[in-house]
Each structure stands twice: as C-alpha cells, then as structure tokens.
C-alpha positions as CSV (number, residue, x, y, z in Angstrom):
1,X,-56.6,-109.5,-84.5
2,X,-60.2,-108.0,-85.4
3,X,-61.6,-109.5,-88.5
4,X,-61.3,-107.7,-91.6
5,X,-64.8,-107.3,-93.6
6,X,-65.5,-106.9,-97.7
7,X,-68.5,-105.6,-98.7
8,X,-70.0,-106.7,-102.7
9,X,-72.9,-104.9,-104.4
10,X,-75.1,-107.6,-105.6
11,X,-78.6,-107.3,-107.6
12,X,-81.6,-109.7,-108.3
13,X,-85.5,-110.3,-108.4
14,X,-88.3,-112.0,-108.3
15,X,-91.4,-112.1,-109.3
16,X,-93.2,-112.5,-105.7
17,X,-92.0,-109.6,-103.9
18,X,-88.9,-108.2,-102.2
19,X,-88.5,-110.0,-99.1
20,X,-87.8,-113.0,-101.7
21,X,-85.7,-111.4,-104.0
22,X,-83.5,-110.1,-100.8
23,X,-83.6,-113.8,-99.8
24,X,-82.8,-115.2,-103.2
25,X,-79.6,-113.0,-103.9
26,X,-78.3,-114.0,-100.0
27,X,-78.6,-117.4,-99.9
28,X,-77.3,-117.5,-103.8
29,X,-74.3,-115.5,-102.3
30,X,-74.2,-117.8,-99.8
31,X,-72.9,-120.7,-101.6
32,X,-70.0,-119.1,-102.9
33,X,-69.1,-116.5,-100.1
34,X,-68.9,-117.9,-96.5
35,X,-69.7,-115.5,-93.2
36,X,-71.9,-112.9,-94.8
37,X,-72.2,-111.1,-91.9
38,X,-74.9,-107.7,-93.1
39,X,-77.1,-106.6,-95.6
40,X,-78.0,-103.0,-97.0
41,X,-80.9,-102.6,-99.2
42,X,-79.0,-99.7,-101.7
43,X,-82.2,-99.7,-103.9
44,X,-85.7,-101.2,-105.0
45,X,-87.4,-101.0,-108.0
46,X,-89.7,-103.2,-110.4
47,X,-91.9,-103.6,-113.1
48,X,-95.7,-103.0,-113.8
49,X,-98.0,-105.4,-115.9
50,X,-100.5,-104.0,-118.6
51,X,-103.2,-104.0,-115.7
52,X,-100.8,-101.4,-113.3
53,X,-99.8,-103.9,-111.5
54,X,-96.5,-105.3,-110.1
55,X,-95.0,-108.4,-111.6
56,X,-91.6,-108.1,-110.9
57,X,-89.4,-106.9,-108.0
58,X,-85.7,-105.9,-108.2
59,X,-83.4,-105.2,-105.7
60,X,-79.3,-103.9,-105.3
61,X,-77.7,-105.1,-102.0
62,X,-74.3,-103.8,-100.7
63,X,-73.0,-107.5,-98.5
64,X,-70.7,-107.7,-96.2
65,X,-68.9,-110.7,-95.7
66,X,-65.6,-111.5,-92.9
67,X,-62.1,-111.9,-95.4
68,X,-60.4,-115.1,-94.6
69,X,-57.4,-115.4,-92.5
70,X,-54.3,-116.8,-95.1
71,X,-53.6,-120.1,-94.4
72,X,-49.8,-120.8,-92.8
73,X,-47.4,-122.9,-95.4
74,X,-44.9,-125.0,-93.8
C-alpha cells in the first residue's frame, strides 16, 4: 500500500533571518509529528526597526508529514 501523506500549515519567526525561522518551526514540528517528509514556503514576511531595518522574520509553511498505519488489535 502507498503511504498516505497530511499536510499542516504551520507559522513562526525569528529574529535572525528566515533560514532559522524555517528551521525553528520544523524541528519544533518535529517533536510532535514523526516522518515530515516536505516543506513549502506559503509566505514571508517581517518587521522593520525605527532605523529601516529588519528585526524580525516570519514565515507560514504548508508540511507534509506520512499518516500512520493503525495498529492491529488482537
């Protein structure tokens, strides 16, 4: 049988850039969903500082993750 996927819109940030707020929300993900399996960036935006410039990076992820077969009951 082919494995059956779910896919989750997730968000988060950070303050350092995108690359870390992408990493951030996966491996948060991570310890509650088992076999992520893709990313898609769905959008970026962020926040400017008095002096124009950025200080904070926000991102929205769809993530796709492999459903679990049921366990048998005997």
């Amino acid at each position: 049988m082919n494995a059956i996927t779910k896919t989750v819109t997730l968000s988060g940030g950070s303050a350092t850039g995108y690359e870390d707020a992408i990493r951030t929300i996966l491996s948060r993900a991570a310890e509650s969903i088992s076999e992520i399996t893709r990313f898609e960036v769905l959008s970026m935006s962020g926040g400017v500082d008095g002096a124009g410039l950025p200080n904070s990076f926000d991102v929205t992820l769809l993530v796709t993750f492999v459903v679990r077969e049921p366990l048998a009951h005997n």
